[in-house]
N, C-alpha and C positions, 0 to 999 in steps of 0.2 A: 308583487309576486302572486303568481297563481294560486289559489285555496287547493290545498293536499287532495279535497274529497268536497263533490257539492252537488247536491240531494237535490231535482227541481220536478216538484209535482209528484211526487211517488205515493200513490196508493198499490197498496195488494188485501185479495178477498180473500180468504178459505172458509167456503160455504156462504156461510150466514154470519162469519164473522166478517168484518170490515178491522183488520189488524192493522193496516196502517191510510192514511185519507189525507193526502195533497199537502205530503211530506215537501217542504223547503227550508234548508238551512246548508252550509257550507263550515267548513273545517282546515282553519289556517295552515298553513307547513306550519314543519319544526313546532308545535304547539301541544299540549297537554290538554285532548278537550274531555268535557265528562259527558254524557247523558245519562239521564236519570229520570224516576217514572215510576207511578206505581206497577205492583206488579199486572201483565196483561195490557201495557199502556202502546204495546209498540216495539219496545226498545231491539230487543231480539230481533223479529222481523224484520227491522229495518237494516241491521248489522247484517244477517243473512243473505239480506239481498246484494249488499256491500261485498260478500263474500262467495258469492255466487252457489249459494244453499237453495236459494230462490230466486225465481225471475218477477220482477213488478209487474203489476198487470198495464200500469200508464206511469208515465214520469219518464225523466232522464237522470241517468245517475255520471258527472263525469269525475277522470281522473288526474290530477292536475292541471284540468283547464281544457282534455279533450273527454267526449263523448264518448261510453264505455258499453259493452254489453258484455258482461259476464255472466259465463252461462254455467260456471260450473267452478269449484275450488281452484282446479289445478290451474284457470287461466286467472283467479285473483292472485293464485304466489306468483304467477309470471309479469303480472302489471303489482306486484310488489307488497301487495296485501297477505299479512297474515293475521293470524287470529288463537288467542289463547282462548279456551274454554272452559267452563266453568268444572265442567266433572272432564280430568286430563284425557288426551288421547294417546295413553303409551302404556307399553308394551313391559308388564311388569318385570316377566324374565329375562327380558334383554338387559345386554347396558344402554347408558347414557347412548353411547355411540354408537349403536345397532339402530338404537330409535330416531336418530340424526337420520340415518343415512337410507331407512326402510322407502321404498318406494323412491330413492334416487340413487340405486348401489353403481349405474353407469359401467356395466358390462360384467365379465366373468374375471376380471383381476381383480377380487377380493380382496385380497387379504394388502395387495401395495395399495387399492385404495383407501381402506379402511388407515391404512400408516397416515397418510395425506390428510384425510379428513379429521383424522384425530391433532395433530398436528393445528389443523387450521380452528378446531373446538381449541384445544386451550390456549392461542391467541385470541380468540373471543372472548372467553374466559375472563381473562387475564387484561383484555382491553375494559370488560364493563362490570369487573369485580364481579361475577354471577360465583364463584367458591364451587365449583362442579367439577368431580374428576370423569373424565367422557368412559373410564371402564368398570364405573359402579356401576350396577345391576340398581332397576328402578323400584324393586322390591324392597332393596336395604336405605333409600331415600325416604326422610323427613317430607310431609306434605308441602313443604316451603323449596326443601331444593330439588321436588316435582317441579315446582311450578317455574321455578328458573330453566330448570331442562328446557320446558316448551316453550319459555322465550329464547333458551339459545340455538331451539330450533329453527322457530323464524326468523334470527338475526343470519344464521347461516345460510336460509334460503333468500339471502337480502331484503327482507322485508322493510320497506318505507314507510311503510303504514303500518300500525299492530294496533288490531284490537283485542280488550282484554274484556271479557265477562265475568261481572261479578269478582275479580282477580282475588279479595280477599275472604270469600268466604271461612275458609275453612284456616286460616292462618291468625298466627299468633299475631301478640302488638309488634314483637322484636320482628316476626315475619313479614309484617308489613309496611314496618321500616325498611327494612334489607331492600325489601320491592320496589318500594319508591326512592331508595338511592339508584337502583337500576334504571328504572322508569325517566330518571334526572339526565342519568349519562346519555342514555338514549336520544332525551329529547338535546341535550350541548351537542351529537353526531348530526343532528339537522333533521332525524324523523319526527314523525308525528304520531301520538297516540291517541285513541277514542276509547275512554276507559266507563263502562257504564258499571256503575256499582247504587247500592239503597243506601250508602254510609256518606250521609252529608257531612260530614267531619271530616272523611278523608277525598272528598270533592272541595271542600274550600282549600285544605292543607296542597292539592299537587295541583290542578287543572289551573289552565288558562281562562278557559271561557267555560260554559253550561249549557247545554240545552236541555229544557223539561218538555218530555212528552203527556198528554194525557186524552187517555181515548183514542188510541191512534194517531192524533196529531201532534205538532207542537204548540204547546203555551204559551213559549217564552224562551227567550236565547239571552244570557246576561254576560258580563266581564265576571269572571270569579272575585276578582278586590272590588268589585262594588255591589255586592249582595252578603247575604248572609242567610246563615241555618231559617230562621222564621222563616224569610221571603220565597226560600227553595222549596219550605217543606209545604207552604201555602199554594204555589204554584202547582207543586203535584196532586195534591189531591182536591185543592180548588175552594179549602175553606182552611182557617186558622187550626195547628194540632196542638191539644192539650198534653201539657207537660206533667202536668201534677194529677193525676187519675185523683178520685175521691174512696177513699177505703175508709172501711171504720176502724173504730181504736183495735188496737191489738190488746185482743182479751183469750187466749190460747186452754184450750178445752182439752176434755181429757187424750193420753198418750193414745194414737192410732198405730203408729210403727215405734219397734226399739229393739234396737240392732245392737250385738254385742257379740264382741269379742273374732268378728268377724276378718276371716283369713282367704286367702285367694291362691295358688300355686299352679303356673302353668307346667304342660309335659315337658319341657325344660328346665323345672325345676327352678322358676324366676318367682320371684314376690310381687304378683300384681296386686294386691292390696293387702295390707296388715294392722292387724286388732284394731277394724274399726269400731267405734263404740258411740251412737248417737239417737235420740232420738224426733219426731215428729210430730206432734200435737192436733189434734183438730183447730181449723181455724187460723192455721200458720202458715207462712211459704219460708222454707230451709232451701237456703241456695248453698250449690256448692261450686266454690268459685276455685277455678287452677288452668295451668296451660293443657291444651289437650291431648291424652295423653299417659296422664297422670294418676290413674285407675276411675275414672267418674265413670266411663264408656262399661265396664264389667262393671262397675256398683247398680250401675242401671238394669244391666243385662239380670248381674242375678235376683235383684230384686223385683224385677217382671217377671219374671219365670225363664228365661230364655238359656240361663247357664247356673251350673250349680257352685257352690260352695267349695272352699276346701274344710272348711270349717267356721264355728261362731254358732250365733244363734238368730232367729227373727222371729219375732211375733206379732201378730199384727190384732189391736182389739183385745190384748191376753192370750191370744190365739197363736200355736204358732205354725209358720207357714211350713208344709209340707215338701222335705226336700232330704231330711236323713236320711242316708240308708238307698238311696237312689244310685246310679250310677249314670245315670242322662235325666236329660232336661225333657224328652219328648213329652208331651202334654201339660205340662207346669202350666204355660202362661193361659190357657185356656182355665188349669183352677182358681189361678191368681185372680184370673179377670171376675169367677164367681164369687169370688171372697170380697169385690170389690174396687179392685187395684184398674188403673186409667191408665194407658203407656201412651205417650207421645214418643216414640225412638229419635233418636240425633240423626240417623241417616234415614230419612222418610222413603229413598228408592230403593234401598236395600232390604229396610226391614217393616215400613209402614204401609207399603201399597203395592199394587200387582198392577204392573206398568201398563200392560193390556187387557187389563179388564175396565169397566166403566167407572163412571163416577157412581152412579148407584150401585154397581157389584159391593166397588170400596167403601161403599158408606157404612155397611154390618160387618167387615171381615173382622171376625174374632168374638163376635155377639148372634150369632148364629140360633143359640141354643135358646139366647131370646126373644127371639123372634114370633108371633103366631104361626103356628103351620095347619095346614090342610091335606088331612090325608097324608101325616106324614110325610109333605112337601113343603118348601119353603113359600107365602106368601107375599109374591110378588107385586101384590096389588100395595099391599101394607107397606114394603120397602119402600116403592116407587114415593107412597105420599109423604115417607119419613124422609127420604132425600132432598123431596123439593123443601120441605122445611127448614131442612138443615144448609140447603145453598143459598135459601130467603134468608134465613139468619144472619149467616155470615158472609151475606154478601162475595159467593163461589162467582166468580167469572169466568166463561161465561156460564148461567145457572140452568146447563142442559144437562141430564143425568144421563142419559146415554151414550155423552164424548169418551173414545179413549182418555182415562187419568193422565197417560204421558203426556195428551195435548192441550194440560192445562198448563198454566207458569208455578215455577215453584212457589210462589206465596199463594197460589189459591189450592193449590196440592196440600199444601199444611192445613190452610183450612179448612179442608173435607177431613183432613186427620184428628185435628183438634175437635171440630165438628161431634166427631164418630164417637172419640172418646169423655168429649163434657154430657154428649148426650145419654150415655151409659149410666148416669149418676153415679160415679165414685167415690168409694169412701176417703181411697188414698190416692192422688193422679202425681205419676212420674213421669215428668219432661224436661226431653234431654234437648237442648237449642233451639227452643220454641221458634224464632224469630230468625234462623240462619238462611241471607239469602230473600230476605221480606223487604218489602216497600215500607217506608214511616208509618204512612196511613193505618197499614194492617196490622205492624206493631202496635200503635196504638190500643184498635179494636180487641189483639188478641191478648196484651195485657191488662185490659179489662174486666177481658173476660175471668182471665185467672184471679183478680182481682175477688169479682164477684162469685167466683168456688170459694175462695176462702172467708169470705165473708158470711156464706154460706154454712161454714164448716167442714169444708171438705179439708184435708192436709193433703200440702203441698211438697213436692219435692223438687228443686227446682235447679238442673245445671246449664252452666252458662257461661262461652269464655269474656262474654261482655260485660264488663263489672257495670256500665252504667245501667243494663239490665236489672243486672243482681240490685243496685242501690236502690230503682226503681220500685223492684217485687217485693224483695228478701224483710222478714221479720228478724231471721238470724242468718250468720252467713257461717258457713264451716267451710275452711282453706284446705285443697289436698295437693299435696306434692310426691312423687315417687312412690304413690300409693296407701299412703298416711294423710291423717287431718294433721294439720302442722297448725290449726288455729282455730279458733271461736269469735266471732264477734257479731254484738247486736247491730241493725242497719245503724242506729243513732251514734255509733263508733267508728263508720266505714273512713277509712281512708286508705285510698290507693298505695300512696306508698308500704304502708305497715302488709297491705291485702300482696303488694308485689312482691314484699320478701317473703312471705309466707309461702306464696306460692313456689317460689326459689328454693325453701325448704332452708334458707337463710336466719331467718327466727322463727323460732315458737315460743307458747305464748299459752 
């Protein structure tokens, strides 16, 4: 049998980057394959070219055994290619079925097409268990039964090929269960998937084979049953990764945040958080582990400053933070940040970076007032030498401060983020999924780094729906469910079961 998809000689340049260099490898039918890579290594570029985002600059890319030139999307879904993405492409206010059928409605009988095409959605359905009714609106959709939407959009566009990016970032464990019973049916129908994801866990659990890129190229192509997490994570970044960071004893200094009695009400009158009571220490990392969801997303907001209270109290140092008596947030996080306080946000594109601005714009957004100025102007010269420092540090690829931010990969986007905010020196740093969407390697690095704030003394706030994260960081871990801590536990306690019911809201404790 012919290989689904087979890559021979494919480099492509933009600029001065060399993103991919004499790409060869080949992709079985019917097969589950992964690639993987640190971030920056490839992977994307090379999928885009697959999908016709991009043209290679040399190479031949074929399609079940003939020679392909795809120049553009619309002719990968017609030779069978589709492709899920990592941040979706759909149309919040529509339904399911609007977004099906957008850019293929086939003429001016709407409404008997739409009968048909709904029709043929929940035999898809209903053939690959995806649980999606085609006239929900994708606004009242769970981020999990987003992401089946956009696979049953390319099963409808017959796609033979689906590639998924990064497919679980933002999903739960039960949602990425759900995904990989899909992913199974799919591949028993005789497709083939190309699923690149940073979660070697869930590359040994589904793929057939692997391929690791690094630098552009590949490393290494193995059988998935005859490798393992070490050999994968060695291949991608090209040297052995430490499991056990080195932290010193947990010796917790005096209280920096302590929060009480703290309530949340949105304008519908819902209870997004209630009588939280906890506090922080110098010297600690407090994780708060739950499905997302579950009020972490506004713990965060209000304690950066971003959204206000319905009520409780916080003080941060004896001090307490500036927010009674307000009626909006406008300038909070700017005081927060003088008091002290470090935000890493959960969604870095939303709330941590200005997509078209630079990577040195991004390196001060929010630290402004710190800065030297001249002639009450911002010192440009100062910025420029703080950035290259901070992309020598953490190792930013590529380490040019002038690129659009957008055209970095998301784990070197976090890095400029983390970057921004360890360099602030904070007293108290809140980060919300440090590592979502990261390469091992950089995991790594960047829980080290957090490591070394608290080691430091800094207090930690730390959420995260990755418990092996949390076991990794956490000195204490507090469980939230339905906008409650449903549990306390020290790391030296951790176990997943007791942490899942908790999070279920099933025991407390």
């Amino acid at each position: 049998m012919q290989p689904a998809v087979e890559f021979q000689h494919i480099s492509k340049r933009f600029g001065a980057v060399q993103a991919n260099r004499d790409v060869s490898f080949s992709i079985e039918s019917g097969s589950i394959h992964g690639v993987i890579g640190e971030n920056g290594a490839g992977k994307s570029t090379l999928m885009s070219i697959l999908y016709g985002y991009y043209q290679a600059d040399s190479g031949k890319l074929l399609i079940n055994g003939q020679e392909q030139q795809i120049r553009n999307s619309h002719e990968a879904i017609v030779s069978g290619i589709g492709m899920v993405h990592q941040h979706f492409m759909l149309v919040e206010n529509m339904t399911v079925l609007d977004n099906v059928m957008l850019g293929g409605e086939g003429g001016f009988r709407l409404a008997s097409r739409r009968k048909e095409v709904e029709v043929t959605l929940r035999d898809i359905c209903k053939r690959y268990n995806l649980e999606v009714d085609p006239l929900d609106k994708i606004q009242d959709l769970s981020v999990g039964v987003q992401q089946r939407v956009e696979i049953l959009k390319q099963i409808y566009r017959s796609a033979n090929i689906l590639i998924l990016d990064e497919p679980t970032a933002v999903l739960t464990v039960q949602e990425t269960a759900s995904l990989f019973e899909v992913l199974r049916l799919f591949k028993e129908q005789g497709k083939t998937i190309i699923l690149i994801t940073h979660k070697l866990q869930e590359i040994l659990e589904i793929t057939d084979e692997v391929t690791v890129m690094r630098g552009g190229t590949v490393v290494g192509s193995v059988v998935t049953a005859e490798t393992n997490k070490e050999q994968l994570a060695e291949l991608m970044v090209g040297r052995p990764i430490e499991t056990q960071l080195p932290r010193a004893a947990y010796a917790p200094g005096d209280t920096v945040l302590d929060v009480k009695g703290l309530n949340l009400v949105n304008d519908q009158q819902v209870s997004l958080l209630k009588d939280l009571n906890f506090n922080i220490r110098a010297g600690e990392i407090v994780a708060i582990a739950g499905v997302s969801g579950n009020g972490q997303s506004e713990l965060l907001e209000i304690l950066s400053g971003m959204r206000l209270p319905s009520s409780g109290s916080i003080t941060m140092q004896g001090k307490t933070l500036p927010y009674a008596g307000r009626k909006d947030a406008d300038g909070l996080p700017a005081v927060y940040r003088e008091r002290g306080i470090g935000h890493v946000p959960e969604d870095r594109l939303r709330d941590a970076v200005v997509k078209n601005f630079s990577v040195m714009m991004n390196s001060f957004l929010g630290y402004q007032k710190k800065l030297g100025k001249t002639f009450g102007l911002l010192d440009y010269k100062q910025i420029l030498s703080n950035c290259n420092e901070m992309l020598r540090k953490f190792d930013v690829r590529p380490a040019d401060p002038h690129l659009r931010i957008a055209l970095l990969s998301g784990g070197n986007q976090q890095k400029v983020v983390m970057a921004r905010e360890i360099d602030a020196n904070p007293k108290l740093m809140l980060v919300g999924q440090p590592t979502r969407g990261v390469d091992i390697g950089t995991i790594e690095s960047l829980h080290a780094r957090l490591l070394a704030m608290r080691d430091a003394g800094v207090a930690i706030l730390l959420v995260s729906v990755e418990l092996e994260e949390v076991r990794a960081l956490a000195d204490r871990i507090l469980v939230m469910s339905s906008g409650a801590i449903t549990g306390e536990l020290k790391v030296e306690e951790f176990d997943a079961t007791r942490i899942g019911l908790l999070m279920g809201g099933l025991h407390k404790h």
